[in-house]
C-alpha positions as CSV (number, residue, x, y, z in Angstrom):
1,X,6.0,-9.3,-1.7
2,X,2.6,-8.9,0.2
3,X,0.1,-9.1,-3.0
4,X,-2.4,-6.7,-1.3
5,X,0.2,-4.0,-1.2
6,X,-0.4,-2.0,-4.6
7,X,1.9,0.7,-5.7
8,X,0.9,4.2,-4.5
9,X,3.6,6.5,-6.4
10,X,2.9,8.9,-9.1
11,X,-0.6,8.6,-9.6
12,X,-3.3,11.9,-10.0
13,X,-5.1,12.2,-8.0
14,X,-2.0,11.0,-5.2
15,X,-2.3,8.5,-2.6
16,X,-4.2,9.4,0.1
17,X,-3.5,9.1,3.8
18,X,-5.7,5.9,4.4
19,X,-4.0,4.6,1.2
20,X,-1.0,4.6,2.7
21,X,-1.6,3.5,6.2
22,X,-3.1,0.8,4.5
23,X,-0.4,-0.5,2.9
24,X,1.7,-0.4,6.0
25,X,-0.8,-2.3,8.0
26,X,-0.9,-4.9,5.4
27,X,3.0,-5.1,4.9
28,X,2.8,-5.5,9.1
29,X,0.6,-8.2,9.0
30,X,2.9,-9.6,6.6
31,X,6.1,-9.2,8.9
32,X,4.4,-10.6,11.9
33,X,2.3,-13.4,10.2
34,X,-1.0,-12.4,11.9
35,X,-3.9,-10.1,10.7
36,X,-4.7,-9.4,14.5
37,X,-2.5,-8.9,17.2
38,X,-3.0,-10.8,20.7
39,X,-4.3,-7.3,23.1
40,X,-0.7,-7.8,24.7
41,X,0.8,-6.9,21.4
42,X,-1.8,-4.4,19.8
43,X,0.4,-1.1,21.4
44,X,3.7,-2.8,19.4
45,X,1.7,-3.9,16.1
46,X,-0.2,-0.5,15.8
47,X,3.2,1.5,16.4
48,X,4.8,-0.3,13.7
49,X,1.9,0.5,11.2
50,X,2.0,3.7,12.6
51,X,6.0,4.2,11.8
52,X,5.5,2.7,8.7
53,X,2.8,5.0,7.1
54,X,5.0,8.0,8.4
55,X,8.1,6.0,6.6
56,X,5.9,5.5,3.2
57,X,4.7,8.8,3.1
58,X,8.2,10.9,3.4
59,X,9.2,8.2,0.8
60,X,6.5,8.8,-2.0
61,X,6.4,12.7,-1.1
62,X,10.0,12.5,-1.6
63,X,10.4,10.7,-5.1
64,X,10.7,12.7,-8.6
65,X,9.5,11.5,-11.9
66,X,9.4,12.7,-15.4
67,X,6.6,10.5,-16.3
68,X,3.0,12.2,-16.3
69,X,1.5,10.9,-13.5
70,X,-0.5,7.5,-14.4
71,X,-4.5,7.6,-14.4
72,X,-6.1,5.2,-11.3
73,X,-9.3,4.0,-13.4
74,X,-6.4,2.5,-16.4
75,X,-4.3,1.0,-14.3
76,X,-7.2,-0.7,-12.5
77,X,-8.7,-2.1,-15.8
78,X,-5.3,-3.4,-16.6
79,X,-5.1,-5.3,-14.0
80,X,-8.6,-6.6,-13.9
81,X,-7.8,-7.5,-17.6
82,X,-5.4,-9.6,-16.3
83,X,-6.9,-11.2,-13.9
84,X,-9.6,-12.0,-16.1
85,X,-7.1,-13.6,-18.4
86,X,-5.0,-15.3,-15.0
87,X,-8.5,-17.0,-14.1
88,X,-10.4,-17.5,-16.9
């Protein structure tokens, strides 16, 4: 899995849009093995981002929990706190 790709469900506040399309243009550049499309692919590579986000988005507006949701700021100390400890 695509370590730049963070989870984006059932945080407050929610995932935003650019969140989202993030994630898909990173999991596309993962698929096709390049961060920039040659100009005869860009139409192909931004559609799939494009498809993507609109895929990710019905997906995490679609999920249900009965967790609260989790808090942004702790989950990113968490995993500095790791890292810290990963390369320390």
């Amino acid at each position: 899995m695509c370590r730049n790709i963070k989870p984006l469900f059932n945080f407050d506040p929610p995932a935003t849009d650019e969140e989202i399309h993030d994630a898909a243009l990173q999991f596309v550049r993962k698929l096709s093995g390049t961060t920039r499309p040659s100009k005869r692919n860009e139409v192909a590579f931004e559609r799939a981002v494009n498809s993507i986000a609109r895929c990710a988005h019905e997906l995490l507006t679609s999920l249900e929990t009965s967790q609260p949701p989790r808090d942004r700021e702790e989950v990113a100390a968490k995993a500095r706190a790791k890292t810290a400890l990963r390369f320390a």
